[in-house]
C-alpha positions in Angstrom: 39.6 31.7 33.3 42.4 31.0 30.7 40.0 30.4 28.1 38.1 33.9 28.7 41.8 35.7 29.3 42.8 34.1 25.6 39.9 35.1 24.3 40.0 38.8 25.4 43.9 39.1 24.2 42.2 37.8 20.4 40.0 40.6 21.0 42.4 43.5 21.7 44.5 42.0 19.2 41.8 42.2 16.5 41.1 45.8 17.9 44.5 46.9 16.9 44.2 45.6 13.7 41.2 48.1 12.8 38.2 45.8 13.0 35.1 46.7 14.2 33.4 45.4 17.3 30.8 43.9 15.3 33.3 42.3 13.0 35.4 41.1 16.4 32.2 39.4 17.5 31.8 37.4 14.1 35.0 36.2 13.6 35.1 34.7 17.6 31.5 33.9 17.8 31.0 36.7 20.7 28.1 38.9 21.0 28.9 41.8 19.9 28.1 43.7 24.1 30.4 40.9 25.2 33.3 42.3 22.9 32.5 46.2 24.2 32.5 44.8 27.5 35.7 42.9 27.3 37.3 46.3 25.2 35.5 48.3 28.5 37.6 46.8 31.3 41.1 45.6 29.5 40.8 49.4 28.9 40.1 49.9 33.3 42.8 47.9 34.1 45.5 49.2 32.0 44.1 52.8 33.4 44.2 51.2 37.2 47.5 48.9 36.7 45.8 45.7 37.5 47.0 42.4 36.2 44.7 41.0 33.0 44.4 38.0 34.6 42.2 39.9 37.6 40.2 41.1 35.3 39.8 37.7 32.9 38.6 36.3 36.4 35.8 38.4 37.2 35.1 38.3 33.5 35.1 34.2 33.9 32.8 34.3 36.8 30.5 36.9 34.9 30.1 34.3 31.8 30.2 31.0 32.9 29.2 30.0 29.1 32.8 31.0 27.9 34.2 27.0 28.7 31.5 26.2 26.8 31.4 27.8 23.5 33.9 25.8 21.5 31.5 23.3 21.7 28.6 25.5 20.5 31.1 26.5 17.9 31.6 22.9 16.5 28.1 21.5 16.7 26.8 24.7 15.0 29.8 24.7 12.2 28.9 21.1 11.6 25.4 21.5 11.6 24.3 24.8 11.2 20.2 24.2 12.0 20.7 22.8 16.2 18.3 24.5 17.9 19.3 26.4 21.2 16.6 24.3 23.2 18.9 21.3 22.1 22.4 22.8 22.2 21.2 24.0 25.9 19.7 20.2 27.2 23.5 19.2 25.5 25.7 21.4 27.6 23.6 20.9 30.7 25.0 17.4 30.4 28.2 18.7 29.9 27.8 20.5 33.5 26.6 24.2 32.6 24.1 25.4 34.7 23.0 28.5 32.8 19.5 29.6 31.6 18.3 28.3 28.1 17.8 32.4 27.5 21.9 32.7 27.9 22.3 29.3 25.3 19.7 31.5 23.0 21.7 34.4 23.2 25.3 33.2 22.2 23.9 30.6 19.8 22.1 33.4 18.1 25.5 35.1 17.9 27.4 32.6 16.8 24.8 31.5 13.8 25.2 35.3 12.8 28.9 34.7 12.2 28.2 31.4 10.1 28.2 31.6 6.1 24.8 31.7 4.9 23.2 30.0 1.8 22.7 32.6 -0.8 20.0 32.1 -3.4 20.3 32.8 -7.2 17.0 32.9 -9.0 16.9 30.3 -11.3 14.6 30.7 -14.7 14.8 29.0 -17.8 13.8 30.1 -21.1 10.6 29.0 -23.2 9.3 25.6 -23.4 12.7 24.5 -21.5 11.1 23.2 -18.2 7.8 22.3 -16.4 7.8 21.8 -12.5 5.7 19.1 -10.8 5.0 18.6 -7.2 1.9 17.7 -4.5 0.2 19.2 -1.9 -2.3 17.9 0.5 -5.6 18.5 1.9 -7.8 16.9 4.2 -11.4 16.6 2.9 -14.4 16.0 6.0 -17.4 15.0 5.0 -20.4 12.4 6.0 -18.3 13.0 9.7 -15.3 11.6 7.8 -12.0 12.7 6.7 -10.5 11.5 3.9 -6.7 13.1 2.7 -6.9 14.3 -0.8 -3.9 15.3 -2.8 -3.2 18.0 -5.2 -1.1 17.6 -8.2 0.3 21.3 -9.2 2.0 21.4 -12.3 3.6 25.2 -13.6 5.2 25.8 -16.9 8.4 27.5 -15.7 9.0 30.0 -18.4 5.1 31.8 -18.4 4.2 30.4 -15.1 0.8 29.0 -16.3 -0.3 27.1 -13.4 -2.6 24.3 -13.7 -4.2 22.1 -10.7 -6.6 19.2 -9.9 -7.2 17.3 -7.0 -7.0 13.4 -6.9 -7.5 11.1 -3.7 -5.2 8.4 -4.9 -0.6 8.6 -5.5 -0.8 5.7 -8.0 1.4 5.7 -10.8 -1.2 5.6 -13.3 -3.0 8.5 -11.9 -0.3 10.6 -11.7 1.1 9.8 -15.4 -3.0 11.1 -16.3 -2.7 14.5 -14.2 0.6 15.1 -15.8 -1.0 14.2 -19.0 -3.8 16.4 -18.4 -1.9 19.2 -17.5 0.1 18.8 -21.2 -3.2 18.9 -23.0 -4.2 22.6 -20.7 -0.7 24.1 -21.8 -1.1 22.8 -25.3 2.0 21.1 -25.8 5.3 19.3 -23.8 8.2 20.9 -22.6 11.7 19.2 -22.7 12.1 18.8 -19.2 9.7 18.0 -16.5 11.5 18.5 -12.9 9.3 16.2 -10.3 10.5 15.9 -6.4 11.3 12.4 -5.3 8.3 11.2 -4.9 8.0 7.4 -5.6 5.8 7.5 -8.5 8.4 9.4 -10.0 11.6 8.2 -8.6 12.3 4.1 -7.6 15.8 4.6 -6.1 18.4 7.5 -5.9 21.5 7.6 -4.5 23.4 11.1 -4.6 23.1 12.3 -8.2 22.5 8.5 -9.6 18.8 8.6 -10.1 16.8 5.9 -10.9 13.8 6.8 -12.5 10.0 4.9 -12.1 9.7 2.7 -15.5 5.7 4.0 -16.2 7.6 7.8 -16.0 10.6 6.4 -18.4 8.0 4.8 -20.6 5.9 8.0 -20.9 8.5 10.3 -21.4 9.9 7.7 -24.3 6.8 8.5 -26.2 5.7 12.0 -25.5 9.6 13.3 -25.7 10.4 14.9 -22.5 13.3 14.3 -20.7 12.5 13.7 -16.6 14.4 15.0 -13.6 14.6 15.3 -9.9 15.9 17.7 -7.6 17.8 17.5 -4.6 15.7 16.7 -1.4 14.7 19.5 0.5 16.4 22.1 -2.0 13.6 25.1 -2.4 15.8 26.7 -5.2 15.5 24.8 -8.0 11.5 24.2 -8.3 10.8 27.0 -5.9 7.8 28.0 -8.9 6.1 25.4 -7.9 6.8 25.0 -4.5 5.1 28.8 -3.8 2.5 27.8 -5.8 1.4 24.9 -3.9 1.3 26.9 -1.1 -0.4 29.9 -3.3 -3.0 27.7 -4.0 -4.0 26.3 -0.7 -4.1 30.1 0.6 -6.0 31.4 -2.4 -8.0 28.8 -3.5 -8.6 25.6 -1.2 -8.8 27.6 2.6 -12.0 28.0 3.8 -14.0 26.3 0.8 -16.5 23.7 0.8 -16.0 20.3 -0.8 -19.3 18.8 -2.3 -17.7 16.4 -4.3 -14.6 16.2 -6.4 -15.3 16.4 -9.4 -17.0 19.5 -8.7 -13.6 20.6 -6.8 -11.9 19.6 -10.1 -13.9 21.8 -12.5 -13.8 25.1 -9.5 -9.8 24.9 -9.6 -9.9 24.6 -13.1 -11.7 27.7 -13.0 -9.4 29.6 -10.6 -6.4 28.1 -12.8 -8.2 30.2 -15.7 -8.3 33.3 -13.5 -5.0 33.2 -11.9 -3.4 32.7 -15.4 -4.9 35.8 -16.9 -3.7 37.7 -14.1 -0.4 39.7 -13.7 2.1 37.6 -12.6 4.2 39.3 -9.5 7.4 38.3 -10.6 7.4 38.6 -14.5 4.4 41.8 -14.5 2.6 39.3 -17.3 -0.4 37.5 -17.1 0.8 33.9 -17.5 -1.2 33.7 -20.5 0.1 36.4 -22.3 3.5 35.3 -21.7 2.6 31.8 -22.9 1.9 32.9 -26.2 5.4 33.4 -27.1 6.9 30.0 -25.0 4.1 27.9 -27.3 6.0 28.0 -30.8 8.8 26.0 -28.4 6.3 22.9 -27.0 6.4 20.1 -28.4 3.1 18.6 -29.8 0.9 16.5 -28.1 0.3 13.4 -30.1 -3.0 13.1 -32.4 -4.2 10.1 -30.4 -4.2 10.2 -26.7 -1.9 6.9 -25.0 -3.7 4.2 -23.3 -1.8 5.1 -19.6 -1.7 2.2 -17.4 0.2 0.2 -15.5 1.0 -3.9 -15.4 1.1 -5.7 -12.4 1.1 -9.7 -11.3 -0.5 -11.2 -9.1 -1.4 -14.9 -7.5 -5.1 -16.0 -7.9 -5.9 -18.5 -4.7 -7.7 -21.6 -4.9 -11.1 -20.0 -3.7 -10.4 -18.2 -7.9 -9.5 -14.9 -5.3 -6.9 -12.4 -6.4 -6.3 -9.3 -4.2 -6.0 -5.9 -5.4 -5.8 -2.5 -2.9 -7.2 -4.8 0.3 -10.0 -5.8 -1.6 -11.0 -9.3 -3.6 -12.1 -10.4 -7.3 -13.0 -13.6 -8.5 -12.5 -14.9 -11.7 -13.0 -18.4 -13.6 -12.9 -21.3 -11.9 -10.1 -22.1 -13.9 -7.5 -20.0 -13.6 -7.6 -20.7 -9.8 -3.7 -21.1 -8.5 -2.4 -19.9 -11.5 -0.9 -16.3 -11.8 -2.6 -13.4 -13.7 -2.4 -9.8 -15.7 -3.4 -6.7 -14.3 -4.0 -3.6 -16.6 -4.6 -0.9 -14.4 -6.1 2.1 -15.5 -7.1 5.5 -13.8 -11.0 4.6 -13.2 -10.7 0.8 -13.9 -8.7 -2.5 -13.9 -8.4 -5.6 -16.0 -7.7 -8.5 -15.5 -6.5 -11.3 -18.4 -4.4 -13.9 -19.2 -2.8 -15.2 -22.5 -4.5 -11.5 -24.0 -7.9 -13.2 -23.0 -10.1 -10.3 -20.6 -11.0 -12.4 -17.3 -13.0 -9.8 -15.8 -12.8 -5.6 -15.4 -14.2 -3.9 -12.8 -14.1 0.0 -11.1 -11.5 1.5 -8.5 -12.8 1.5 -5.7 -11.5 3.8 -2.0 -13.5 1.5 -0.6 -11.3 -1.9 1.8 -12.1 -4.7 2.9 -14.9 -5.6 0.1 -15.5 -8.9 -2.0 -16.6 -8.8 -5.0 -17.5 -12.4 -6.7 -19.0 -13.2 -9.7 -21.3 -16.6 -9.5 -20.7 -17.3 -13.5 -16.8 -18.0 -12.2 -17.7 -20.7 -10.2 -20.5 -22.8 -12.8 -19.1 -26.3 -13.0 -16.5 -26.0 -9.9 -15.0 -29.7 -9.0 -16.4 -29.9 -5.6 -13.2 -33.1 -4.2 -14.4 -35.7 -2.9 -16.2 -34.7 0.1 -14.6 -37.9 2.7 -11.7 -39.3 3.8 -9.2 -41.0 2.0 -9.7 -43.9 4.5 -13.8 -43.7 3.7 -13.1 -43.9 0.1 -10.6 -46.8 0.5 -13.6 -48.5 2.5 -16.3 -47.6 -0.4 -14.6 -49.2 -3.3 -13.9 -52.4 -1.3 -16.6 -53.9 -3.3 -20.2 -53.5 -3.9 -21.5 -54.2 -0.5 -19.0 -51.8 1.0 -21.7 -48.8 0.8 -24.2 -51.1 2.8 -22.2 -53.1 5.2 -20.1 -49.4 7.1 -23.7 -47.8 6.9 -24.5 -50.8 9.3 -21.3 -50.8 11.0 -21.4 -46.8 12.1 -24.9 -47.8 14.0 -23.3 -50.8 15.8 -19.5 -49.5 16.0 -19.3 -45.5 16.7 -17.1 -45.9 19.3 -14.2 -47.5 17.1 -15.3 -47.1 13.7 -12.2 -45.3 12.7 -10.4 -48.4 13.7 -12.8 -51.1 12.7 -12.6 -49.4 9.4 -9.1 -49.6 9.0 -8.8 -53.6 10.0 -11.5 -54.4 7.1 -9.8 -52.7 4.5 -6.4 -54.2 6.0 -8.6 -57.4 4.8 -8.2 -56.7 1.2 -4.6 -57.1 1.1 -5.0 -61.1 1.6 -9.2 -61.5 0.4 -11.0 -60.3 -3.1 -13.2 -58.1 -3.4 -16.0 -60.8 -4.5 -15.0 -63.1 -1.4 -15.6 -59.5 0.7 -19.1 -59.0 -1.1 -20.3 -62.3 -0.1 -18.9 -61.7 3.4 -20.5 -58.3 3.6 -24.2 -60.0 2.3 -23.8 -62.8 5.2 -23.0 -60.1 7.7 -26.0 -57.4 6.3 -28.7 -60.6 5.9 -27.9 -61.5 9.7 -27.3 -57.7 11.3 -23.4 -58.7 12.1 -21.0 -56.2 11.4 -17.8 -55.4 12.4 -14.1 -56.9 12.0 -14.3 -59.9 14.0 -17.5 -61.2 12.7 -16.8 -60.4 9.0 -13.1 -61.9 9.4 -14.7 -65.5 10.5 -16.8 -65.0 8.1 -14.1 -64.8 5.1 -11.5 -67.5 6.7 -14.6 -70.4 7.3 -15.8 -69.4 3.6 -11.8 -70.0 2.3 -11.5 -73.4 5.0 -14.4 -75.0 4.7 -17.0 -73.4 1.5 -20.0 -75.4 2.1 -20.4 -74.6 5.7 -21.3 -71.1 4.3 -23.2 -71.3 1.6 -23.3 -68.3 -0.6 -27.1 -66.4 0.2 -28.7 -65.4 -2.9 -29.6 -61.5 -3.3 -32.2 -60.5 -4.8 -33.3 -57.4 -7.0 -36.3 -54.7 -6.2 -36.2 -54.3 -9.7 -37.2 -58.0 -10.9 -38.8 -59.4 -7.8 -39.6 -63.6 -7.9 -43.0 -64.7 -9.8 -45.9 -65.9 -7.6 -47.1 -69.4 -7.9 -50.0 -69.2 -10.4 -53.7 -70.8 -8.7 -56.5 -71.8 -10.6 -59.8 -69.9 -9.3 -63.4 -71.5 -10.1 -65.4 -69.2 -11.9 -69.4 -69.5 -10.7 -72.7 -67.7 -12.5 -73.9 -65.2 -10.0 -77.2 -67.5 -10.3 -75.4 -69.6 -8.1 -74.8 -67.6 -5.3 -78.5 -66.6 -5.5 -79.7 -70.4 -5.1 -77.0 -70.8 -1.7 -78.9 -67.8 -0.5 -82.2 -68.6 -0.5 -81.3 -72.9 0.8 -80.0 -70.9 3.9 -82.9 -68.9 4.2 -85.1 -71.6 4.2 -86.7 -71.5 1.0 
């Protein structure tokens, strides 16, 4: 009640200064009905003799906002964009128990009374500034939908649009749209204004902006100077803000996508069209305007740049190196070592010491593998065993033999039978372990136990083993050489007919 009794004596006071009601309800945040009414009955009880503070009651108990609206007054002063769907959820907490159509009605009063941004057209003269920025689209087709992106580029001066469509925000693509769109305006302007985007900006704080080094670079050698606008401020590229939006109404709504180059080549027709028509703003076509802004652009230079981008990366021991979720091979050896990317629009590279390793296409496509068998001709294939096996194999000559033998008779503990035999070769030779391994092959005795009595009764006593001599399939022993009787057949014919009879 105080509140609402101080608040109708600012009223009255600001009555008898000469302002309006309407200006009374700006400067306190009222509605303007609420002023008349308060005016209305200060007015009754000054006629009827009551006390204000009788009337400041009833006035309380008609708006049971009124304790309430310093704190619409602050949140909206200090952020002028609160919604009255929020501000009404905030002072429920804070007790009220009005409708959200009552929070509406004073918040929409109290924004009226709020300074307003006011807008100053900004233009610049010719060949001063281009503006850059994207839009998006969604592309269905095969039952897919695929986001597509359009790069809208307007020379600020003529307002020559120019547009194409892209699937990809890559750095290299975007430097090639830009690119593009210098060669379709015929020249470069001295200052390209982007949004901050990441392709064109890698970190800004406030006014410190730190531009992306593929932009920097490009600008370097074509002579413009880059810059960014403030986030979320329509003013200063508003050209090509309303364009993007111009050409998703005029253009991209309700058309069918075949493919996009096709897309491509129909926007580069309506970008033809729309720039020979009368611009609403300027009453030119942009072309006609553009004559004049040419003379100020700078050249484009005779030989179009190479625009690409480097990046490193880590090739695995499989000769893998990963690039946008999918994988490449290349030579076998350059596996585990790190490797050049050049990447290009359509295509990639990839090299080492300026030697080309392998280039291949861009791809939308994830999750692919894409090997070349050539990489892998010659591959060192390791040692496919154990390091306990090979420790076991170059025992000595035998070895190979005597553990084929000992994994029929031993499975059960060949690990460990394995490891007490070559234990052995710490305190025996290898030739005293090759003529152990013969006795044990020759008499079908393997294992650690047998071979180990072998080697210490060979050391102790030598002639109680004698060494068994091995022979070669390769020069077997001579046979003993017989004499055979030759006979004349006419023998055999004589024995014949004596057992005959004759």
């Amino acid at each position: 009640m105080r509140e609402t009794l101080m608040t109708m004596i600012q009223v009255r006071t600001l009555k008898n200064e000469g302002l309006s009601q309407t200006a009374i309800a700006q400067r306190l945040g009222l509605h303007r009905q609420t002023v008349a009414r308060y005016l209305e009955r200060m007015d009754q009880a000054e006629e009827a003799g009551q006390p204000l503070e009788t009337v400041a009651c009833r006035a309380a108990r008609d708006h049971a906002i009124d304790p309430y609206l310093d704190h619409l007054r602050t949140r909206l002063t200090a952020y002028p964009e609160l919604s009255a769907k929020r501000l009404h959820h905030e002072l429920w907490d804070l007790g009220f128990r009005g409708s959200r159509r009552t929070v509406r009605r004073y918040v929409a009063t109290i924004k009226s009374g709020l300074p307003r941004r006011v807008y100053q057209p900004y233009e610049t003269g010719p060949g001063e500034q281009a503006q850059v920025d994207w839009g998006h689209e969604i592309w269905e087709h095969g039952g897919e939908q695929t986001k597509i992106y359009s790069f809208v580029f307007v020379l600020a001066h003529s307002r020559v649009r120019y547009v194409e469509y892209v699937t990809s925000l890559d750095s290299v693509v975007f430097l090639n749209c830009l690119y593009r769109a210098f060669e379709y305006i015929g020249g470069i302007p001295q200052t390209v204004l982007f949004d901050n985007a990441k392709v064109v900006v890698s970190e800004r704080v406030g006014r410190v902006i730190r531009f992306h080094a593929d932009l920097l670079d490009l600008a370097a050698r074509l002579g413009f100077r880059p810059a960014a606008c403030w986030v979320q401020d329509p003013e200063t590229k508003g050209k090509v803000e309303s364009t993007v939006g111009y050409v998703h109404r005029d253009f991209y709504y309700g058309r069918t996508v075949i493919d996009l180059d096709s897309l491509n080549q129909q926007v580069r027709a309506w970008c033809d069209r729309v720039n020979q028509t009368v611009h609403t703003t300027t009453r030119m076509p942009p072309w006609e305007r553009w004559l004049a802004e040419q003379p100020h652009l700078h050249p484009l230079p005779a030989k179009r740049p190479a625009l690409f981008r480097v990046q490193s990366v880590q090739v695995t021991k499989e000769s893998l190196f990963t690039f946008r979720q999918n994988q490449y091979s290349v030579p076998k050896d350059y596996a585990r070592h790190r490797i050049r990317l050049e990447i290009y629009e359509d295509a990639f590279e990839a090299k080492a010491d300026d030697q080309v390793l392998g280039r291949w296409p861009r791809t939308t496509a994830k999750g692919q593998m894409f090997l070349d068998p050539a990489h892998y001709a010659g591959r060192f294939t390791g040692l496919k065993r154990s390091a306990l096996e090979h420790q076991f194999r170059t025992l000595c000559p035998q070895a190979h033999t005597y553990l084929e033998g000992l994994a029929k008779t031993r499975g059960a503990s060949l690990r460990e039978q394995m490891q007490q035999i070559v234990a052995l070769a710490e305190t025996y030779s290898s030739a005293e372990l090759d003529a152990a391994m013969v006795r044990g092959i020759q008499y079908g005795n393997y294992g650690y136990g047998s071979l180990h009595r072998i080697l210490k009764t060979r050391r102790e006593a030598p002639e109680a083993l004698p060494d068994i001599p091995t022979t070669s399939a390769a020069s077997p022993e001579p046979l003993p050489q017989i004499a055979v009787e030759v006979r004349d057949p006419a023998y055999y014919a004589n024995v014949g007919r004596r057992a005959a009879g004759g």
